[in-house]
N, C-alpha and C positions, 0 to 999 in steps of 0.2 A: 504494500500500500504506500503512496505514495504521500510526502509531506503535504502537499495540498488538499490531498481526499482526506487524511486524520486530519489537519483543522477544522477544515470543511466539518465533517463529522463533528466535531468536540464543540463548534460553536450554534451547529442545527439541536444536539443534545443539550446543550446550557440554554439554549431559546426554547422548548418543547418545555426541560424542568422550569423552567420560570414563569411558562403560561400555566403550569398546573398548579404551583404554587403562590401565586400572585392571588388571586383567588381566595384561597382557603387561609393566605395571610391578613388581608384583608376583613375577612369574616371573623376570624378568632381575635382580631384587633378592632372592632367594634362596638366591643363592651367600653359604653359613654361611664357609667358609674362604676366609681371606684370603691373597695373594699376596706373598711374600715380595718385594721392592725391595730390598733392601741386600744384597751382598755378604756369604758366610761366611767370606771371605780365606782359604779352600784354594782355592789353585790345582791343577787336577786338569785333565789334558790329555784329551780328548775318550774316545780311546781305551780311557782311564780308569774315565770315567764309563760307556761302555756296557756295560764290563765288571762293574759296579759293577750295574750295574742289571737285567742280565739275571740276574745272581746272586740279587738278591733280587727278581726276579718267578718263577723257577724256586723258591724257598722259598716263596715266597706260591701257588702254583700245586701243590706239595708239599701244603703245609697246608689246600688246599681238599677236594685229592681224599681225606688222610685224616680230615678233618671228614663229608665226603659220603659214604663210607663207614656211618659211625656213625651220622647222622641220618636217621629212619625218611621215606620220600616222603610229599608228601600235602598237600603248603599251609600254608596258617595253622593247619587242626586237627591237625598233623603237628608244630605248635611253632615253626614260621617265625612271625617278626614280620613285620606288614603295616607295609607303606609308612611312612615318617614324614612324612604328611602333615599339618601344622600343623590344617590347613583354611578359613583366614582368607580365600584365594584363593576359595573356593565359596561362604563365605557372602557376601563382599564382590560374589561376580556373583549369587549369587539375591538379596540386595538390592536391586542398582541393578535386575535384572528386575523385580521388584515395582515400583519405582518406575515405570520406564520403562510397566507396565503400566497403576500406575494411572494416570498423567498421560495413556494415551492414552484412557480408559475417562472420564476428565474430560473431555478433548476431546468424544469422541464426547457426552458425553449434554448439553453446553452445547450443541453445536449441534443436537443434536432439541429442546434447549429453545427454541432462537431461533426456528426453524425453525416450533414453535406457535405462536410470538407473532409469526410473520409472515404465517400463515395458514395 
């Protein structure tokens, strides 16, 4: 093999890992809120806390149904907000597809070119 088919090679494999990766880095780096580490110093015995919590998912579960009540069905033309989606993740993969496509549309027509000048 010659040195130009291994680059060739090494840099179409580094462009393939990075559209598949690009991606799924993206996603796993999209978490907006961060996690609390350091102690609030209440000590609060478990029992506590469940009690705690089940109270305010019974208020938040309270405030859903008489939200849902009030708002008419029907989607986004009904007044629901769509998704917050940034979209940087979509255009960052139909990028690298454009790429990836044209580098293979390169390929292919260098070798119909060689291909005439070998007979």
């Amino acid at each position: 093999m010659s040195r130009q088919l291994t680059l060739r090679f090494a840099v179409l494999t580094a462009v393939a890992t990075g559209a598949l990766l690009v991606p799924v880095g993206a996603a796993v780096a999209d978490d907006p809120t961060p996690t609390p580490t350091a102690a609030t110093g209440e000590d609060k015995t478990a029992a506590e806390k469940k009690a705690e919590d089940a109270k305010k998912a019974k208020e938040l579960e309270a405030r859903k149904a008489a939200a849902a009540k009030d708002l008419p069905k029907g989607g986004v033309a009904a007044g629901e907000a769509p998704a917050g989606n940034s979209g940087t993740t979509a255009l960052v993969g139909s990028a690298t597809g454009a790429l990836l496509l044209a580098g293979a549309g390169t390929v292919v027509l260098r070798r119909r070119a060689a291909g005439r000048h070998n007979g």
